[in-house]
C-alpha angles and dihedrals in degrees: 000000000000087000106039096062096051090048095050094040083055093045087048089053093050097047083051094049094045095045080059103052098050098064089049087047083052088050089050089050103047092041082058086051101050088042088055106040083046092059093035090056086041085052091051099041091050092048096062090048085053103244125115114259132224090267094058095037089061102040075050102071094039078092103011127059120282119253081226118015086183093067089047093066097031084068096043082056078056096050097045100068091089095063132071130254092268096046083044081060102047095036091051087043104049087044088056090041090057097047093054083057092049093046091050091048089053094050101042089051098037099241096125096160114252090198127047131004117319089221132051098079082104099061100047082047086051092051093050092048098050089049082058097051089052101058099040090028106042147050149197121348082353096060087047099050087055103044087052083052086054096042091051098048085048094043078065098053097037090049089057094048086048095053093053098051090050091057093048082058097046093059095048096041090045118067104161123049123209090215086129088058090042100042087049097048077049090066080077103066087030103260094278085180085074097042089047088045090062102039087056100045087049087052085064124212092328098060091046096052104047085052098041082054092047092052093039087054110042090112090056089051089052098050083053084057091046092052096056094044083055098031087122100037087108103050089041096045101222129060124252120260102256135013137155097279094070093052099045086052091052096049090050087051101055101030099073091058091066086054099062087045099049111024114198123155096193133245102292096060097028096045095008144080090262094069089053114182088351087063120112083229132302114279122121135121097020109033123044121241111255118255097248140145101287116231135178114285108219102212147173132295096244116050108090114229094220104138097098109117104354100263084189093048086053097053087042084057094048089057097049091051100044092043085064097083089045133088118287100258086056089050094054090044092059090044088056096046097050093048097036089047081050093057097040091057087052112037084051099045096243101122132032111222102245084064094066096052088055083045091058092046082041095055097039086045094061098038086054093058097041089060099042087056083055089058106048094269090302110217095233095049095051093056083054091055095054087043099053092040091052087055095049098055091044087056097049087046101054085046088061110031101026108043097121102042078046093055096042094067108026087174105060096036098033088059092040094055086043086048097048088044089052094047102055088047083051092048087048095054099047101043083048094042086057093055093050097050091052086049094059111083119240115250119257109244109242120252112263122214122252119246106251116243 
């Protein structure tokens, strides 16, 4: 009887365990499903505008050279978070390997990119080879860690491919941009795109550059932020519940959608020399743009209208929040590289300012929701989703249908969008800050000692 109780009590944990893990294994499925049907349907959608989709692009530099090799191996580090420190060796050593016979072959035929990275071509090698490792080399949860390794270093890759197609088909299934809508609900915060304009045309060709780096890399910073939340991923053998990935995909999904909804092509295309005869007229960043009744820019069929809400601005976020729980040099990494990305969508004319304050109450709208799915729908955080998303349509709304009322009375409206940013950001810290505290375990009271008698 001794030995019967432990043993059921033991049969009775593993069908549990078991019962809890296949809905999760379902989730995973179906999340694979959706992901390809999506690119499959882009692919598709691309093809039949004549452009190459996000499939082809990336079957592409498996042979010619990557538009960024950084991100290449960016997403190899990813991927390797599920091998040990001997198969991180190999793996970083056979990518570079390959990319020195790459580079031999280029230069020996005369084909040195004039595009693109000449390296990178490794590390995607090293990520396909890995996936097939995992399916002849390994079994069971094994085969399934790496395999999620493999996903997660091709989900940044993929995500990348995918932006860029959807950009290509903004610009050719929009042939109108609200910029006027959007430059006068600007007036309201002050235009900060044309002040920034200035200040970093007055910090020369050094200034440029190191922003234009910052904003170039901030996939690559994200994937720094992402190695230190798995760095133990390895040693542990699953991958924590939540990490900064997840967010950044999620973000590149859903963004795009806005920008079908709302087209804007930023200052400097719209009021500057890069939008050339399609331009409303050349302004930014020196003149401010008139007060006037706003109207519907007809524009190429190049330029992506991607400004609403700052995608950029949103990952930056996502950053900044996710480098909190890390050392203090990575929280004053993620600090640097949100300022200095604000700075960067402004001082170039890509962003108005009123779309980075829709990008900060974007990106804390869909952490939030991302966390209270962790947790079950938490009542409080989905208070906080409907928050956030109210505030986000408002915002999108008053852009559209009250410029000029906006622009009328800066100080009452340019203080109002900065409030219902904050607030959301408010709402975000303190619901996160309660569960934090109920996860936190209260404290056993210490033994006292007896009187003595």
């Amino acid at each position: 009887m001794t030995t019967t109780a432990p043993r059921e009590a033991s049969r009775i944990r593993r069908i549990a365990l078991a019962a809890r893990r296949r809905p999760r294994a379902m989730l995973w499925a179906a999340a694979g499903v959706i992901t390809l049907g999506f690119l499959v349907a882009l692919q598709i959608t691309a093809h039949h505008l004549g452009m190459p989709g996000p499939i082809t692009t990336q079957a592409r530099e498996v042979i010619h050279a990557p538009k960024s090799g950084f991100l290449l191996y960016a997403s190899m580090a990813l991927m390797m978070v599920v091998l040990t420190w001997r198969q991180r060796l190999i793996a970083l050593g056979t990518a570079i390997g390959i990319d020195l016979v790459f580079l031999l072959v280029r230069w020996a035929t005369g084909t040195y990119p004039a595009e693109g990275h000449p390296f990178g071509n490794g590390a995607l090698w090293v990520i396909l080879g890995v996936a097939v490792f995992a399916l002849v080399r390994r079994t069971g949860a094994e085969r399934v860690l790496m395999l999620k390794g493999v996903g997660l270093g091709l989900l940044l890759v993929t995500g990348r491919k995918t932006g860029d197609t959807w950009l290509l088909i903004t610009s050719q299934t929009r042939p109108v941009t609200l910029d006027p809508y959007v430059a006068m609900a600007d007036h309201a915060l002050g235009n900060p795109s044309w002040l920034a304009g200035r200040l970093l045309r007055a910090s020369g060709p050094v200034g440029e550059h190191a922003l234009d780096y910052v904003y170039a890399q901030l996939a690559v910073a994200a994937v720094c932020v992402a190695l230190y939340q798995l760095r133990n991923v390895a040693a542990e053998r699953r991958f924590p519940r939540h990490h900064l990935v997840r967010t950044f995909l999620l973000i590149g999904v859903l963004g795009p959608a806005v920008y079908m909804i709302y087209p804007v092509v930023g200052p400097v295309f719209a009021y500057g020399p890069e939008g050339g005869h399609w331009a409303a007229a050349d302004l930014w960043p020196n003149t401010l743009p008139p007060i006037t009744a706003p109207y519907e820019l007809p524009f190429d069929e190049i330029t992506p209208r991607n400004c609403m809400p700052s995608l950029h601005t949103a990952w930056a976020t996502t950053i900044f929040i996710h480098s909190r729980k890390g050392p203090r040099a990575l929280r004053a990494a993620g600090t640097f590289w949100l300022i200095a990305t604000l700075a960067a969508t402004l001082g170039f004319g890509w962003h108005y300012g009123v779309d980075l304050v829709a990008g900060v109450v974007f990106a804390y709208t869909v952490e939030a929701a991302l966390r209270t799915y962790d947790r079950g729908w938490d009542q409080a955080g989905v208070r906080l989703i409907v928050y956030g998303t109210a505030v986000f349509a408002v915002l999108l709304a008053s852009y559209r249908f009250v410029p000029l009322e906006m622009a009328a009375y800066p100080w009452v409206s340019g203080p109002l969008l900065l409030l219902a940013m904050a607030s959301v950001v408010h709402g975000y810290l303190r619901t996160t800050r309660l569960w934090e505290a109920e996860a936190t375990p209260a404290p056993r009271p210490e033994p006292q000692p007896e009187p003595a008698v």
